[in-house]
RODO-2510 file (C-alpha; in nm, 4 decimals, decimal comma):
residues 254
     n   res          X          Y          Z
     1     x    14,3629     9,3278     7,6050
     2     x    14,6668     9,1889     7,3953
     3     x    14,7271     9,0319     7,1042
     4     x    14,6548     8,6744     7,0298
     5     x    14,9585     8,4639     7,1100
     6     x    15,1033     8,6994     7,3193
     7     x    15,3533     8,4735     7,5473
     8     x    15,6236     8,7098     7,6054
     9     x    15,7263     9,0862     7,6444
    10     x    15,9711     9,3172     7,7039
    11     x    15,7832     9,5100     7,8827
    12     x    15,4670     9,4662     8,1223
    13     x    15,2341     9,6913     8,2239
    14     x    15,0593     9,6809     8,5423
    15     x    14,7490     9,9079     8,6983
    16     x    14,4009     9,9479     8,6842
    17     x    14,1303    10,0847     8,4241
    18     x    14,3560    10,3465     8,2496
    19     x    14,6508    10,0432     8,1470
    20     x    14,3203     9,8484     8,0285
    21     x    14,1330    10,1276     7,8560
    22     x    13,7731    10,0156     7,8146
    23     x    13,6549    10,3504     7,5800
    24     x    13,9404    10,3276     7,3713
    25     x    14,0276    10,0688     7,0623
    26     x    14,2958     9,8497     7,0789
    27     x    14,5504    10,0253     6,8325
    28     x    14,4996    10,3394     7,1107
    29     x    14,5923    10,0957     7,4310
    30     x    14,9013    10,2817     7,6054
    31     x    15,0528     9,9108     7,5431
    32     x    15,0084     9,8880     7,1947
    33     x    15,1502    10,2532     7,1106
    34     x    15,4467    10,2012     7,3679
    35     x    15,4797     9,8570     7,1421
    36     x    15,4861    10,0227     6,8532
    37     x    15,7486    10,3143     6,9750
    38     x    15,9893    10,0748     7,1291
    39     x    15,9525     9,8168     6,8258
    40     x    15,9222     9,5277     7,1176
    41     x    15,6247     9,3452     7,2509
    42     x    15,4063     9,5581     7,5660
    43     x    15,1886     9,3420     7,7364
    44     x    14,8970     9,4677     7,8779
    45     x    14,7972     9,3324     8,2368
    46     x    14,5223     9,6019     8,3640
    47     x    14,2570     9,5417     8,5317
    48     x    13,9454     9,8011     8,5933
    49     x    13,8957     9,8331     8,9633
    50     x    14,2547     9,6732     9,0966
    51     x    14,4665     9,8412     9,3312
    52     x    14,8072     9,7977     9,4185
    53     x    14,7311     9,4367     9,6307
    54     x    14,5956     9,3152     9,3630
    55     x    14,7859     9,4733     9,0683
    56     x    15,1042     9,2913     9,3208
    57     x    14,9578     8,9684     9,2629
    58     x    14,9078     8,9949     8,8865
    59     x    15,2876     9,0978     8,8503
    60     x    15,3556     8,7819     9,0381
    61     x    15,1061     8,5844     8,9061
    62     x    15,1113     8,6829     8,5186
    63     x    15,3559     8,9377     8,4316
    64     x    15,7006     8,7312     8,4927
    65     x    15,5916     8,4632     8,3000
    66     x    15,6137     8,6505     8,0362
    67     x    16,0043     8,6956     8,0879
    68     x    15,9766     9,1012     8,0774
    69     x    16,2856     9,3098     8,0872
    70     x    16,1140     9,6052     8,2258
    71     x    15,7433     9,6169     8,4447
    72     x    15,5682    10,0028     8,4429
    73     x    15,3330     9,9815     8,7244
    74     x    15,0678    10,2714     8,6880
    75     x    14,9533    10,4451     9,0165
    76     x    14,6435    10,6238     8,9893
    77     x    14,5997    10,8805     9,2108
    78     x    14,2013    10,8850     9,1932
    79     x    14,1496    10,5639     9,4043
    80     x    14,4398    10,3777     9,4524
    81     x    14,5057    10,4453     9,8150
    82     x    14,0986    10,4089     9,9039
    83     x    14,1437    10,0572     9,7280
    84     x    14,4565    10,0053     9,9390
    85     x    14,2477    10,0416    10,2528
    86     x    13,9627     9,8467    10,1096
    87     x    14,1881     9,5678    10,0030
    88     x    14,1624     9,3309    10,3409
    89     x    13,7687     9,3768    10,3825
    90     x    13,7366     9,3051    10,0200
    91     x    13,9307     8,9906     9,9991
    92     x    13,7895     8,8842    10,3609
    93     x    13,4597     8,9189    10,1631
    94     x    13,5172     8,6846     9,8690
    95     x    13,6735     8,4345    10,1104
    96     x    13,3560     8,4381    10,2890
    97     x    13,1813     8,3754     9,9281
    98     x    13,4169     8,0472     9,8555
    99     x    13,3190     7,7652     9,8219
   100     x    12,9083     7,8516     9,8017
   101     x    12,6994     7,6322     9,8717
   102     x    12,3383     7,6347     9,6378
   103     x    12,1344     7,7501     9,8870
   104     x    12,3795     8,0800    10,0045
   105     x    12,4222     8,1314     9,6034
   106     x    12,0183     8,1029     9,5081
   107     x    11,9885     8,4115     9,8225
   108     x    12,2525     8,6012     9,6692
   109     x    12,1265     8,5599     9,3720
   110     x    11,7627     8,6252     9,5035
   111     x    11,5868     8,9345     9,2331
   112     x    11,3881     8,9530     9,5616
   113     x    11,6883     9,0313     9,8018
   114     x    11,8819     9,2669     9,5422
   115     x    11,5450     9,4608     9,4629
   116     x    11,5114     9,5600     9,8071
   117     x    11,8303     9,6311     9,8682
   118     x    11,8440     9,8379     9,6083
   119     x    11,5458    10,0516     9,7103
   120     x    11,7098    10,0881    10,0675
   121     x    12,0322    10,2387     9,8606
   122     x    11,8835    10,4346     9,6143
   123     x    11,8716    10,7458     9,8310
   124     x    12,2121    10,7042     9,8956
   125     x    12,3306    10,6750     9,5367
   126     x    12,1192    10,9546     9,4304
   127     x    12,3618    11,2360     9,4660
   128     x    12,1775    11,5654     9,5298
   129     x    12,4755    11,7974     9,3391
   130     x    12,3865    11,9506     9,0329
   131     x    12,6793    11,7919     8,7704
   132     x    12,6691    12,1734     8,6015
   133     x    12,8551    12,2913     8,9374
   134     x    13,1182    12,0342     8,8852
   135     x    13,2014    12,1424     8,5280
   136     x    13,4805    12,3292     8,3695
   137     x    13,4712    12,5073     8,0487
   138     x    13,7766    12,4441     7,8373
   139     x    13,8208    12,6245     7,5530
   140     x    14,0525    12,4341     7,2790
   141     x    14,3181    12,5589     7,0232
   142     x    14,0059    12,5906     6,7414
   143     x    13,8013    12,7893     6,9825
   144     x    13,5724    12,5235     7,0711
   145     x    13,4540    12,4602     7,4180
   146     x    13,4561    12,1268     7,5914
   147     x    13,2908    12,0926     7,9261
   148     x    13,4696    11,9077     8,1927
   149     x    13,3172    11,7320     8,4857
   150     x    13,5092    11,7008     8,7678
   151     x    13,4201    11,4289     9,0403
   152     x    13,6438    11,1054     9,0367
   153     x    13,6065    11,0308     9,3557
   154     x    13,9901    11,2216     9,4721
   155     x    13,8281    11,5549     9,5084
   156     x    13,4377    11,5763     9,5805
   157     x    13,4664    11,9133     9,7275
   158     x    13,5838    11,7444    10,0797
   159     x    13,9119    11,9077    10,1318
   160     x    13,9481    11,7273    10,4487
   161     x    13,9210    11,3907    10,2469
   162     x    14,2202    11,5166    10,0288
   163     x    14,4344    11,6116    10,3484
   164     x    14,3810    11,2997    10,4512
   165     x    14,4714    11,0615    10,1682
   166     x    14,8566    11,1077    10,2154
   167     x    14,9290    11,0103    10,5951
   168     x    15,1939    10,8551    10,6708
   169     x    15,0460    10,4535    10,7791
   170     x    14,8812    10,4986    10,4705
   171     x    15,1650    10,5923    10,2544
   172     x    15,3736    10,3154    10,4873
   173     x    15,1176    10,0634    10,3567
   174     x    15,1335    10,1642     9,9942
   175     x    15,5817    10,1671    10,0350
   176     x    15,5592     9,8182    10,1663
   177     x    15,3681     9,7415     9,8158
   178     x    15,6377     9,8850     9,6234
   179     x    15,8790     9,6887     9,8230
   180     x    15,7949     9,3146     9,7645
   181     x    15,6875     9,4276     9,3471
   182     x    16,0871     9,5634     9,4120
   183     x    16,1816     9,2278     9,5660
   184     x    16,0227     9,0465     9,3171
   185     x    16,1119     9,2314     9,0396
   186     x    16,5116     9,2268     9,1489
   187     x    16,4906     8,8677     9,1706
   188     x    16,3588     8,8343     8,8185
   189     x    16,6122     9,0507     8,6747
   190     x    16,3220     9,3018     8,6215
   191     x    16,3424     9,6884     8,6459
   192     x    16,0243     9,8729     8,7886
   193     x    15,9267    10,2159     8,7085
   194     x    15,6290    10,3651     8,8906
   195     x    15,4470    10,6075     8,6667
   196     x    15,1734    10,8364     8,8371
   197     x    14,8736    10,8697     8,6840
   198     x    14,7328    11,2493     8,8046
   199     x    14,3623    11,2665     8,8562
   200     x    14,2202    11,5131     8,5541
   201     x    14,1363    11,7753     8,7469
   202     x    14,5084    11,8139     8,8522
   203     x    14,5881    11,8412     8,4799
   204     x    14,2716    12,1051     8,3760
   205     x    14,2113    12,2703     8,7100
   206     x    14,3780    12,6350     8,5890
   207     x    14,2353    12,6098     8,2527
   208     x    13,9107    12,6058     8,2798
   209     x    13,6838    12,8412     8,3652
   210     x    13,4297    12,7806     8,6010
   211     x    13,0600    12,9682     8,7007
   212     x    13,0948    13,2008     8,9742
   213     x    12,9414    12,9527     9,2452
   214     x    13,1201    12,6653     9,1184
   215     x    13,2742    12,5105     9,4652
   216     x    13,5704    12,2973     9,1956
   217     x    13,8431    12,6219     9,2026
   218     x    13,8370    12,5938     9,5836
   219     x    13,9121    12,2534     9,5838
   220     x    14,3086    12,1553     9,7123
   221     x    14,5881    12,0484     9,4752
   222     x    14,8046    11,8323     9,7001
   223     x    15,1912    11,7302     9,6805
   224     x    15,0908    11,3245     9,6306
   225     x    15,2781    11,2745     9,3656
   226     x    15,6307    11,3635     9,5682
   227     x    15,4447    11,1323     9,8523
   228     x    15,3990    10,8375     9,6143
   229     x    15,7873    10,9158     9,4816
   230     x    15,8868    10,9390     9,8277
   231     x    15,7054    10,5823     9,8887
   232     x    15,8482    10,4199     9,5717
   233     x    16,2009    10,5089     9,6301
   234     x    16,2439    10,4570    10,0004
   235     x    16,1113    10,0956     9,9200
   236     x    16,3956    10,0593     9,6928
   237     x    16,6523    10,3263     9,5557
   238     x    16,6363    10,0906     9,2154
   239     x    16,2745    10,1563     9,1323
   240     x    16,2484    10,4366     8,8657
   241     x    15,9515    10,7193     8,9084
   242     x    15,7511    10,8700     8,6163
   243     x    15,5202    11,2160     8,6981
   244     x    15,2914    11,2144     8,4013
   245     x    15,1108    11,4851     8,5189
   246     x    15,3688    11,7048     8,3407
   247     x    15,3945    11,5627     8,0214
   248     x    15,0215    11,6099     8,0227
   249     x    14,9685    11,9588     8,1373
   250     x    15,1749    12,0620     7,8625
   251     x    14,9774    11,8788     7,6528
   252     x    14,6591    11,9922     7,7811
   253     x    14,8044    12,3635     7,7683
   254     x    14,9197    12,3172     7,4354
***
């Protein structure tokens, strides 16, 4: 999502479905109103669904060529790691898929096949949680109230899965990221800030209110954005860090 033309920036940003902002028009892209404060071309490299493997290999692959002084790589705290771990399985999987032949396409392809195995899943995907117990009210400066939903996939009301998320071989995994985009970035003559991307209910959680059996005030707030700090700067003391969960609490409070 960039302008026509676009074969060079200043600066490049990197990360997943909030950099390429699907529900949003292209004078609102975080690129295009960074472009417009910093008076420089922002080019805009994210991709819905990519984690930090493959947001590594679109630096590599598409963001130097576009001789950038500075790269802003956007960790988002919703799914990031889970895509981490998924990474290998997924690209084992689309190995598997290359070359096809016609006969392994036409079955994956079969309305047959995907029918069924969409029956056999549906149960699955049917989640039995009523989406009212997930909601927040949040009442704005004007006195309105917006309702909230809370369930990207961080939180679920599984603290366990939270506790979990932040162990060390995982955080290991996502610091030896950090350290080749470092590598590759200091041989480029390219600084790299990490910005953190908070999942929303770490911005709204204490201001909303919730119905007296909602399960969502229960649910943990953890410390991952010193853990992802702690990752990006052991890699490399030169890579900046950027907490925007600040910036938009404030805003949100406001």
């Amino acid at each position: 999502r960039n302008p026509s033309g676009l074969d060079a920036a200043e600066i490049v940003l990197v990360g997943d479905s909030f950099v390429e902002g699907l529900q949003v028009d292209d004078a609102q892209l975080v690129s295009a109103r960074l472009a417009a404060l910093m008076n420089a071309p922002v080019a805009n490299l994210g991709r819905t669904g990519y984690g930090p493997r493959q947001e590594l290999a679109v630096l590599d692959r598409h963001g130097l060529k576009l001789g950038p002084r500075t790269c802003v790589w956007f960790f988002y705290e919703g799914n990031d790691l889970q895509d981490l771990d998924a990474y290998p399985a997924d690209r084992d999987r689309v190995r598997a898929l290359r070359p096809e032949s016609f006969r392994r396409a036409w079955y994956a392809r079969s309305l047959t096949r995907n029918a069924a195995g969409w029956l056999v899943r549906r149960d699955d995907r049917d989640a039995k949680v009523p989406a009212r117990t997930r909601a927040g009210n949040f009442e704005e400066a004007s006195r309105a109230t917006t309702e909230l939903y809370f369930s990207c996939g961080v939180h679920e009301g599984d603290a366990s899965a939270v506790a979990d998320r932040a162990k060390p071989q995982k955080m290991e995994r996502l610091k030896d990221v950090f350290a080749e985009a470092a590598a590759t970035c200091r041989a480029n003559g390219v600084d790299l800030i990490v910005a953190f991307v908070p999942a929303k209910f770490r911005v709204y959680h204490d201001l909303c209110r919730f119905d007296a059996d909602s399960p969502c005030p229960a649910w943990p707030v953890d410390d991952l954005p010193a853990k992802v700090q702690e990752a990006a700067r052991s890699a490399s003391p030169e890579v900046g860090f950027l907490d925007l969960t600040p910036a938009l609490r404030d805003r949100a409070e406001a």
